[in-house]
C-alpha positions, 0 to 999 in steps of 0.5 A: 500500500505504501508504494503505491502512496510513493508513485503517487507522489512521484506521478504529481510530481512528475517524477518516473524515480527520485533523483539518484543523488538522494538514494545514498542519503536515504539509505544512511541509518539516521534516515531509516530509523524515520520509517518507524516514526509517525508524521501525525505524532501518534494521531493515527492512533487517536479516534477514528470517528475524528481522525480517519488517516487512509495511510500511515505516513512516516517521517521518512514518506514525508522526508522524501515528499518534501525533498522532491518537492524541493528538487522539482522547484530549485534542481538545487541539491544542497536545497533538496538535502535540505528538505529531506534531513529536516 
């Protein structure tokens, strides 16, 4: 289910892969532990009736996200490891 959310992004986006600059930057330790850690700060686990959340979005789904973001407006590198490490 998550890669699907990912190449949705990547298709808005207007990507077919991310940058091959941010794959040794993504796989660094520091960016892995960010799989296991919620974006909505344990939201998703609070009332459904309230918050119904599709998806559980990591802080690394959301990293990546913000780094493409970032790469499509500038094609700056230091800019796009920027959004990806904050």
């Amino acid at each position: 289910m998550k890669e699907n959310l990912l190449k949705i992004y990547f298709d808005v986006l207007g990507f077919n892969e991310r940058p091959e600059f941010l794959d040794k930057y993504l796989k660094a330790p520091c960016m892995q532990r960010l799989k296991k850690v919620g974006y909505f700060c344990g939201m998703d686990y609070a009332s459904k009736n309230i918050y119904n959340f599709k998806e559980h979005i990591s802080r690394y789904d959301h990293s990546i996200t913000t780094a493409l973001i970032a790469w499509k407006c500038t094609k700056d590198k230091k800019v796009t490891l920027a959004r990806a490490i904050s």
